[in-house]
matplotlib code that plots the C-alpha trace (Angstrom):
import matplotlib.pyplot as plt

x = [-67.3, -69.4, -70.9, -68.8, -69.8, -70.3, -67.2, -65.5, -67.8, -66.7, -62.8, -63.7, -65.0, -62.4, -59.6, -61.6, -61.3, -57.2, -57.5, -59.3, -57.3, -53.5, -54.6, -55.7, -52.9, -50.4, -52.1, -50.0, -47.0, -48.5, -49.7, -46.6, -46.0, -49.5, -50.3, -47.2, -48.1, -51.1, -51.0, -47.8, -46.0, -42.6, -42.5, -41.1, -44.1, -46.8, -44.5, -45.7, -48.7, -47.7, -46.1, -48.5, -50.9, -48.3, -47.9, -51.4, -51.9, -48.2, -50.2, -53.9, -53.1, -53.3, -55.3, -58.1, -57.5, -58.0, -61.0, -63.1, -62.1, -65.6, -67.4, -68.7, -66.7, -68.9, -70.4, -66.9, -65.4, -68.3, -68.2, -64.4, -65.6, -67.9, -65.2, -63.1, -65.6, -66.4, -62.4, -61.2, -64.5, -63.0, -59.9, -60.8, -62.9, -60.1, -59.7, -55.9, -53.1, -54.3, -57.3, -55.9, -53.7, -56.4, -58.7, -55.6, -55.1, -58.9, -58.1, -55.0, -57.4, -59.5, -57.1, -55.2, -58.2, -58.6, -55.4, -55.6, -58.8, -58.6, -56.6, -58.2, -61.4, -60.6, -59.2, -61.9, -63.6, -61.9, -60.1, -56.8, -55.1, -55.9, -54.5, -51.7, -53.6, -56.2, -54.1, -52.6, -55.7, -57.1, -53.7, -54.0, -56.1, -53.8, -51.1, -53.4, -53.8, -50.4, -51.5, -54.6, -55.8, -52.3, -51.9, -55.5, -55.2, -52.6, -53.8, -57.2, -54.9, -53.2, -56.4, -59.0, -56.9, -55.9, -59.3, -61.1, -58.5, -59.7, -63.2, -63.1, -61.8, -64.4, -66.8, -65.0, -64.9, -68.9, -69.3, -66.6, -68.5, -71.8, -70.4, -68.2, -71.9, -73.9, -71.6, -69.6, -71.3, -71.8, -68.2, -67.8, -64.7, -62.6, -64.8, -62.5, -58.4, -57.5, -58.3, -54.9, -51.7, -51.2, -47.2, -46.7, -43.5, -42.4, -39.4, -39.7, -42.6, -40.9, -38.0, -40.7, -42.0, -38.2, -37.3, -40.8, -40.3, -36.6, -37.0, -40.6, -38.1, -35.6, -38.3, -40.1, -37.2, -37.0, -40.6, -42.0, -40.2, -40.3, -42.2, -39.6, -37.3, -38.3, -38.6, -35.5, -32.9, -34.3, -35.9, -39.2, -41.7, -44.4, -47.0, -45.1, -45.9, -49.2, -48.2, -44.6, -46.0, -48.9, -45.9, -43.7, -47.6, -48.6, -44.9, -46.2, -49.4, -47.5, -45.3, -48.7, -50.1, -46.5, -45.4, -49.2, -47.8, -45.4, -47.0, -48.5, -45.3, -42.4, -43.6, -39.4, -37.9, -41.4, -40.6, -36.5, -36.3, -38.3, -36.8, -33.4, -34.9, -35.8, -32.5, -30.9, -33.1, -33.2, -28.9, -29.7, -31.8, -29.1, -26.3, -28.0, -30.9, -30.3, -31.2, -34.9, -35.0, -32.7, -35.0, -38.1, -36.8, -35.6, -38.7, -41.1, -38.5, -39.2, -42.7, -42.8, -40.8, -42.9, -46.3, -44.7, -43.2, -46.4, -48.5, -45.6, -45.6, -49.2, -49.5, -46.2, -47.8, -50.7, -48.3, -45.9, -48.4, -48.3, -51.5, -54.9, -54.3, -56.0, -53.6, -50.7, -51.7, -52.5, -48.4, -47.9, -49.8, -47.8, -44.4, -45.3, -46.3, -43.3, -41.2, -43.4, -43.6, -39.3, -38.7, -41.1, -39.5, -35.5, -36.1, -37.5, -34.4, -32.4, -33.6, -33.0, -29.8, -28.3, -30.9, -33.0, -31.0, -29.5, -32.8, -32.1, -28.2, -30.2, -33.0, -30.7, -28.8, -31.4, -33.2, -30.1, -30.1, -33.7, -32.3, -29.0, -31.6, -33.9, -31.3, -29.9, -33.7, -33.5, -30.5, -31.9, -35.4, -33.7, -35.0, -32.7, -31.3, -33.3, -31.6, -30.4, -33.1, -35.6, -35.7, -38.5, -40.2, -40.6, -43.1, -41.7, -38.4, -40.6, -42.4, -39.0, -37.4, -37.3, -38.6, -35.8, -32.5]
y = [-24.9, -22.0, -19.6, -17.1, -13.9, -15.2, -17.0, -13.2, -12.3, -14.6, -14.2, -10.8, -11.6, -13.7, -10.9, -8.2, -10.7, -11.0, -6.8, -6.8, -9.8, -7.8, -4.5, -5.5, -7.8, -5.1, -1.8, -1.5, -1.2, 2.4, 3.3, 1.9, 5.4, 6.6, 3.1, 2.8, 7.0, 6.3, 2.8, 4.2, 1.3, 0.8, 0.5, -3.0, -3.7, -2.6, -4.5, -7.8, -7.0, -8.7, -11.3, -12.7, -12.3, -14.8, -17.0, -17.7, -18.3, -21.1, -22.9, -23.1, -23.1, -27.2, -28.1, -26.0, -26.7, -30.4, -30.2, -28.0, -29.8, -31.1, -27.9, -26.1, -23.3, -20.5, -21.1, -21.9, -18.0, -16.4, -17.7, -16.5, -13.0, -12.8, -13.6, -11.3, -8.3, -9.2, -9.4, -6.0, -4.3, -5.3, -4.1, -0.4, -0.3, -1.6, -0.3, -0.9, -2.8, -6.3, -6.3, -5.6, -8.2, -10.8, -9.0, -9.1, -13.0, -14.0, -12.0, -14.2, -17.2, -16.5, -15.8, -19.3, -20.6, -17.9, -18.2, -22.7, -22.4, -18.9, -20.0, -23.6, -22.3, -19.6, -21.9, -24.4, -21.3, -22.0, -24.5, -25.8, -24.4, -20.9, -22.1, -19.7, -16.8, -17.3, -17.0, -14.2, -12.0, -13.4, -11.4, -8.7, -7.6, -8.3, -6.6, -3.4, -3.6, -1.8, 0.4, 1.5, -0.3, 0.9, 4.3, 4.9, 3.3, 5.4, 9.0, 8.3, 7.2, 10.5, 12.5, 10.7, 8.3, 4.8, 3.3, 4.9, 3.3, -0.3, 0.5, 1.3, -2.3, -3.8, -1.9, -3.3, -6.8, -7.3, -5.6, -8.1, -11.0, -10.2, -10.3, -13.7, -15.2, -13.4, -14.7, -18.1, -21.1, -23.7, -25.3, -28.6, -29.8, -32.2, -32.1, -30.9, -30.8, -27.9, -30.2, -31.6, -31.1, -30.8, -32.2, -33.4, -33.9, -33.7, -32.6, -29.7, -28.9, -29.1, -26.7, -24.2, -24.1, -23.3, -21.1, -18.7, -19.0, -17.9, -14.7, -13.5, -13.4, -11.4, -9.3, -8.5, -7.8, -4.6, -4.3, -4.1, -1.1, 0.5, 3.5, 4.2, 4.1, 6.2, 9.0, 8.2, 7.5, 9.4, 11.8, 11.6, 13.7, 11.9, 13.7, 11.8, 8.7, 8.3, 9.4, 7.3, 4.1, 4.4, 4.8, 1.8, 0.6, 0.9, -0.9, -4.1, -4.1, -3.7, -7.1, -8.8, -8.2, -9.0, -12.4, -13.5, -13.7, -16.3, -18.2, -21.3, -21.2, -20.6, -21.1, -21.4, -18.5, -16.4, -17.5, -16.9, -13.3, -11.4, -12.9, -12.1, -8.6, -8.5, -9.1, -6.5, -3.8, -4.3, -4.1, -1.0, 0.1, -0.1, 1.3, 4.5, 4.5, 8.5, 9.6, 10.2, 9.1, 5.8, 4.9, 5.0, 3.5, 0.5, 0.4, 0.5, -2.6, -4.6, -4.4, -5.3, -8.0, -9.5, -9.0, -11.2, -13.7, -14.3, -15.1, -17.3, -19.6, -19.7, -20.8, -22.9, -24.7, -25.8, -27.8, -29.3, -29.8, -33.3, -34.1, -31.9, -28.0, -27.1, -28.5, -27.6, -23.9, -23.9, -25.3, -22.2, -19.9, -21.3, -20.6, -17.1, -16.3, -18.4, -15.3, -12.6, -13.7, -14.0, -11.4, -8.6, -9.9, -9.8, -6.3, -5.0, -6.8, -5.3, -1.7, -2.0, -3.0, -1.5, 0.9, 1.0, 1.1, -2.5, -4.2, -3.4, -5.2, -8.2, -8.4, -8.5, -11.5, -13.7, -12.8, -14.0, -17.4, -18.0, -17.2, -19.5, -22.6, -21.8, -21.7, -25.3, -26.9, -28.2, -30.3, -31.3, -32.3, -34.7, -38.0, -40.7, -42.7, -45.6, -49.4, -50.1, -52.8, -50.4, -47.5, -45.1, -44.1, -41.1, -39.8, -40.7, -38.8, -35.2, -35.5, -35.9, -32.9, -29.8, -27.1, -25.2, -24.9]
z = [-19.6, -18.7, -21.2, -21.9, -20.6, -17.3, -16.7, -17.5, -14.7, -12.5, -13.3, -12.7, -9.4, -8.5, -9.3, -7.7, -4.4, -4.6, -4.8, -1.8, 0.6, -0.8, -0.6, 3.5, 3.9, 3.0, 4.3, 7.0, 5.0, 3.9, 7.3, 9.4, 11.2, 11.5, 12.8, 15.7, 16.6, 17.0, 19.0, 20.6, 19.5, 18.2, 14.2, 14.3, 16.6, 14.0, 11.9, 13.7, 12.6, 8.9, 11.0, 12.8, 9.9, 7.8, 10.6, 10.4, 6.7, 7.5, 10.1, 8.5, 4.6, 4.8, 7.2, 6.2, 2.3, 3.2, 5.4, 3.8, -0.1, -0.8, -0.7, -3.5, -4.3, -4.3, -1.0, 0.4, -1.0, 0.0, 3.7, 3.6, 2.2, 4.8, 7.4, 6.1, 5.8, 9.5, 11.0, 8.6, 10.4, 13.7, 12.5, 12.2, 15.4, 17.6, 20.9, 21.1, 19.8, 21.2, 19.5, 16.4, 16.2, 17.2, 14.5, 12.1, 12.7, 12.0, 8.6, 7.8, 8.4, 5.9, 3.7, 4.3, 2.6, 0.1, -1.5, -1.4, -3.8, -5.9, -8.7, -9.2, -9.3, -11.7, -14.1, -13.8, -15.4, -18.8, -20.9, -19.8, -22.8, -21.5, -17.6, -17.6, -19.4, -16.9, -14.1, -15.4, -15.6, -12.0, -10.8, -12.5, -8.7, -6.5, -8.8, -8.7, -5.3, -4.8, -7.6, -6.4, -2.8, -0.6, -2.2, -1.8, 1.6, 2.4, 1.4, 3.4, 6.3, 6.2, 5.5, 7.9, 10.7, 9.8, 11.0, 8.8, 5.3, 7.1, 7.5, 3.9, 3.0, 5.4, 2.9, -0.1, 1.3, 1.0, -2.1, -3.2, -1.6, -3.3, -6.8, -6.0, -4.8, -7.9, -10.1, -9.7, -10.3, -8.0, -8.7, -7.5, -6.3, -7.9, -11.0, -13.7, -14.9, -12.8, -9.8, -10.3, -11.8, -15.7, -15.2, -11.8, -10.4, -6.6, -6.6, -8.7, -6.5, -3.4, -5.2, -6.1, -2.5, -1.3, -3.9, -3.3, 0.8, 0.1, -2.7, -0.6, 2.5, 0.9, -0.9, 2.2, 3.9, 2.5, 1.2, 4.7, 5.8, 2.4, 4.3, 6.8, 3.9, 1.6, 5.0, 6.6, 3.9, 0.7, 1.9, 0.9, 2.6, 4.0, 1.9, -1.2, 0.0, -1.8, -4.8, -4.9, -4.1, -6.8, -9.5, -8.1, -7.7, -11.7, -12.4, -10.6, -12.6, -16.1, -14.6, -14.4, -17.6, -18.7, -17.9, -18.8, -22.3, -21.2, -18.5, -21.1, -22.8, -21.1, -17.6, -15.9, -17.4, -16.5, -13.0, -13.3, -15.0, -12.4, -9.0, -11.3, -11.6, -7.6, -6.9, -8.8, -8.1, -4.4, -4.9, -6.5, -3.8, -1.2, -4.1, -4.8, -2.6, -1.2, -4.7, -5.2, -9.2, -8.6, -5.1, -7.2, -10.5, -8.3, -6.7, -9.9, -10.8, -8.1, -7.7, -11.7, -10.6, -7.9, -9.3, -12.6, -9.6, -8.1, -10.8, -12.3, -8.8, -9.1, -12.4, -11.9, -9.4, -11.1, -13.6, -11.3, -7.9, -7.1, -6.3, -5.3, -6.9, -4.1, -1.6, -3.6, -4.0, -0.3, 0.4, -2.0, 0.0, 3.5, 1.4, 0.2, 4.1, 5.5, 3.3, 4.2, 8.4, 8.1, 5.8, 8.2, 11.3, 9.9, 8.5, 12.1, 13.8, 11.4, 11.4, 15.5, 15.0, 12.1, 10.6, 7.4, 4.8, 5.7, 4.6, 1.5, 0.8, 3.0, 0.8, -2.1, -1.0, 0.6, -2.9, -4.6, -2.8, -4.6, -8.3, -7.7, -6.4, -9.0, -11.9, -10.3, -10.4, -13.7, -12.6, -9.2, -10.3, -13.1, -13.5, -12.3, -15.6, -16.3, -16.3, -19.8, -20.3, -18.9, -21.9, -21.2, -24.2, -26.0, -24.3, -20.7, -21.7, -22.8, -19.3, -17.6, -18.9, -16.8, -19.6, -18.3, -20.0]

ax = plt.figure().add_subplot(projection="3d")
ax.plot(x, y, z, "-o")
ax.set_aspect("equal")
plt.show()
C-alpha cells in the first residue's frame, strides 16, 4: 500500500476527476434553453446532445477497457484528462450545432475509459477492507458535481453565454489532469485484489447491469428535462434555477456520504433503499409537482437517491464482477449510459407528444421495474441445489448466498 498521505492525495485526485467528467456530462441539463435559443434548436434536439454522448460511452466502454488494460494507470487517466480538456475546449468554441455534437462525442470517449478504471484504481489505493469506504469518498465528486459544477455552470451560463460555463470546465479539466499526474502512482495493472472481484458471481452481475440500465432510464427520463420542468409546470422562474438545483444538488451529496456507511456491510439493501426512494419521489413529482415546496422536496429526494445508487453499483460491482474490475466497471459504465441515452431520448418523445409533466409518472414506473427485479435477485441468482452425494461445504454454501434477504 501507499503511504498514507499520498494515497488521500490521490483519492482526492481521483474524486476531483468524477466532479469534473459529471459536472460536463450533465451541463446541458442546466443550460437546455439557453443552449436550443441560442443554436436555434428544438429542446429535445439539445437534448440529443446527452444522447449521443451515452451512446458513445455503450459502444467504447469494452473495447477500450480491454485494449488499453496493461497500461499504467496514471499515464492512461492523464491521457484521458488531456482528451477531455482538449474535446470540452472545442465544445465552448463551437461554431454551430454540428460541431458540438462531434466535440460532445470525443468527450463521451474519454469518459468510456474514465469510468472502466476510476474505481479500481482508487481502491488499489487502500486495503480491501476499506473497498466500499473508498468508493464511497471517490464519489463524493461526482455527487458534488450537481451541488456545485451544474448550479455553477448554470449561473455563468445565464450571466456570460453557455460557451463561456464550458470553457470554464475545459479550465478545470487540466488543473484536474495535473493533480491526477502529480499524484497517483505508477499503478500497474492487474497487480493487486481490486483487479478482480472480491465475490464473483455472473448472474448477479448480469442482474446488476439490468437493474442500473433499467432505474438510470427511468431516472433520466425525468432528470433530463428537469429544467423545462421546473419553468413550465412549477413555475419556477428561470433566475431560480441556479439556486434550486444547488439545494436538490447538496441532497445528492448527503446520499453520498450516506450509503458510504453501508457499502462494506450491507452492500444490497445500500443498492435497494435509494432506487426504492427514486421511485417514490419521482411519483411524487408528477402527484404534486405544481407546488413549489413538494417539486423541490421530491427533487432533493431523488438526487439523494441516485448519488447513494451510484456509488452502491460501483462498489457492488467490484464484489460480484466476474472477472477483470476493469472490464466489469466498464459493462457498468455501458449500463449507466444505456439508461441515460434511453431515458434522454423517451423524455424528448414524450415532452413532444404529451408534454413535460409526463416524464415524470414514466420515470416512476420504468424506475419501478428496476426495484421489482432487484428485490427478485436474491432468488434469481440462487445456486442450483447440489446432488445429494455432492454436499458443498460450509464455506461453498456462505459464498452462495445472495446477502440479500
Amino acid at each position: 500500500m501507499l503511504e498514507h498521505r499520498r494515497a488521500n492525495l490521490a483519492l482526492i485526485a481521483l474524486s476531483v476527476s468524477t466532479f469534473t467528467y459529471i459536472t460536463t456530462e450533465v451541463l446541458p441539463v442546466g443550460l437546455l434553453t439557453l443552449m436550443a435559443d441560442d443554436l436555434h434548436r428544438s429542446r429535445s434536439q439539445v437534448g440529443l446532445l446527452m444522447t449521443g454522448y451515452a451512446v458513445v460511452v455503450v459502444l467504447m466502454s469494452l473495447p477500450l477497457a480491454r485494449v488499453t488494460r496493461r497500461i499504467p494507470r496514471r499515464l492512461l487517466l492523464g491521457l484521458t484528462l488531456g482528451v477531455f480538456s482538449a474535446a470540452t475546449l472545442v465544445s465552448a468554441l463551437a461554431p454551430g450545432y454540428e460541431v458540438l455534437l462531434a466535440a460532445r462525442l470525443v468527450v463521451g470517449l474519454s469518459q468510456a475509459l474514465f469510468w472502466s478504471i476510476v474505481a479500481s484504481t482508487a481502491t488499489s489505493l487502500f486495503p480491501p477492507s476499506r473497498r466500499g469506504r473508498t468508493v464511497a469518498r471517490m464519489s463524493l465528486g461526482a455527487a458534488l458535481a450537481p451541488v456545485l459544477g451544474v448550479p455553477l455552470g448554470t449561473w455563468i451560463g445565464q450571466q456570460a453565454g453557455w460557451r463561456v460555463a464550458f470553457l470554464v470546465m475545459a479550465l478545470v479539466g487540466v488543473a484536474t489532469c495535473a493533480m491526477v499526474v502529480a499524484f497517483l502512482p505508477k499503478v500497474a495493472p492487474e497487480a493487486d485484489a481490486a483487479s478482480r472481484g472480491a465475490t464473483p458471481s455472473l448472474r448477479r452481475y448480469v442482474i446488476l447491469m439490468l437493474c442500473t440500465a433499467i432505474g438510470v432510464t427511468g431516472a433520466m427520463t425525468a432528470q433530463t428535462y428537469v429544467t423545462p420542468y421546473l419553468l413550465d409546470v412549477t413555475g419556477f422562474a428561470a433566475s431560480s434555477l441556479g439556486p434550486v438545483l444547488l439545494l436538490t444538488g447538496s441532497a445528492g451529496f448527503l446520499g453520498a456520504a450516506v450509503v458510504g456507511r453501508f457499502l462494506d456491510g450491507y452492500p444490497w439493501f445500500a443498492l435497494l433503499v435509494p432506487w426504492i426512494l427514486i421511485a417514490a419521489s419521482l411519483t411524487l413529482l408528477y402527484s404534486l409537482g405544481t407546488l413549489k415546496f413538494v417539486a423541490v422536496a421530491a427533487l432533493a429526494l431523488i438526487g439523494f437517491g441516485y448519488s447513494a445508487m451510484a456509488a452502491a453499483v460501483q462498489n457492488r460491482i467490484l464484489l460480484v464482477a466476474p472477472g477483470s474490475t476493469d472490464i466489469g466497471s466498464a459493462g457498468g459504465s455501458s449500463a449507466f449510459n444505456v439508461g441515460i441515452a434511453t431515458g434522454s431520448f423517451l423524455g424528448g418523445a414524450i415532452i413532444d407528444h404529451a408534454g413535460v409533466r409526463t416524464v415524470a409518472l414514466a420515470g416512476a414506473i420504468i424506475t419501478a421495474a428496476a426495484v421489482l427485479l432487484l428485490l427478485a435477485e436474491p432468488r434469481l441468482a440462487r445456486d442450483r441445489p447440489q446432488p445429494d452425494h455432492a454436499e458443498p461445504d460450509r464455506s461453498q454454501r456462505d459464498h452462495a448466498e445472495p446477502d440479500g434477504p
